[in-house]
N, C-alpha and C positions, 0 to 999 in steps of 0.2 A: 100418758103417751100422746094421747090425741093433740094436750095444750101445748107439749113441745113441739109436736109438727107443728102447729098452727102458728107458731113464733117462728118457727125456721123459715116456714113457707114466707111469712109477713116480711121479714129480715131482707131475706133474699129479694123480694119486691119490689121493697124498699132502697134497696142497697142497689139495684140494678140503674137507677138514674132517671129523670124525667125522659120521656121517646120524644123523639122531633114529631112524629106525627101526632097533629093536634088530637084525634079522639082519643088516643090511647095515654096523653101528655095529661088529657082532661079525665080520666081514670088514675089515673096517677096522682095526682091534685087530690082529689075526693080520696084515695087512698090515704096521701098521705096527712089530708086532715082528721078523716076521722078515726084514723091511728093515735092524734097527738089527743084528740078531744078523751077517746078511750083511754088514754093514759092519765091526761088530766081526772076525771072521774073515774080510777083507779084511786087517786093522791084523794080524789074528796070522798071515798067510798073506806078510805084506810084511816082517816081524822075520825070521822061517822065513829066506826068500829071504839077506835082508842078513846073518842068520847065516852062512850056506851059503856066500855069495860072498865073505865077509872070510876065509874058510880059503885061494886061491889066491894066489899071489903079486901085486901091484901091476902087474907088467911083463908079465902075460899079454895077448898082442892079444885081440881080440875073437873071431877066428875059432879060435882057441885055446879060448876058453872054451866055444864053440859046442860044440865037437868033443867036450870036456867029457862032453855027455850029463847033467849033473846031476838024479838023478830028482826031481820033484815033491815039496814035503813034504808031510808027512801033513795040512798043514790043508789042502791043495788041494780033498782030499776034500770036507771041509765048505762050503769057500767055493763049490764046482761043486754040491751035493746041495741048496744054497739057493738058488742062481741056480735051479735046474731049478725048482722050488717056486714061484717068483718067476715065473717065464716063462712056467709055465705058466697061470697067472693074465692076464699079462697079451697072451700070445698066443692062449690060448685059452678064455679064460673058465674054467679049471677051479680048480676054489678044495679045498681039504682037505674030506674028505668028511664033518665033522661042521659044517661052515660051510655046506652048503646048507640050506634052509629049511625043506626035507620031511624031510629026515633022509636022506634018499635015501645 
């Protein structure tokens, strides 16, 4: 439930248009880069995976591969270090600290 908010919220964001006013224009930018960048590193985090699981035989059950343990690839990293960035935005209003107004 939570990851479908988090898409609807983002959608909506997204979908509402760059603001004239420059600080919130320049949230919006950084929004919607590192939306694409997290998508991108979705697409290299999904190659990763299908690399990894064409190395096991065809006739392994499922609960075989389970058992597996396959660790994480390394773009896991990236794809979770953008989510967190992402979320936090939009769970809690906290946006990159050269994106607030005052400099704060």
């Amino acid at each position: 439930m939570a990851r479908k908010h988090f898409r609807d919220t983002l959608c909506a964001m997204l979908g509402a248009g760059e603001p004239a006013d420059p600080h919130k224009a320049a949230r919006y930018r950084w929004l919607r880069e590192t939306t694409a960048a997290w998508q991108e590193a979705h697409c290299r985090l999904n190659e990763a995976w299908d690399r990894a699981l064409a190395r096991p035989p065809d006739d392994i059950s499922d609960e075989e591969l389970e058992a597996l343990e396959l660790p994480d690839p390394p773009e896991q990293a990236e794809v979770d270090a953008l989510w967190e960035q992402l979320n936090e935005v939009i769970q809690n209003d906290r946006w990159p600290r050269r994106l607030y107004f005052g400099g704060i």
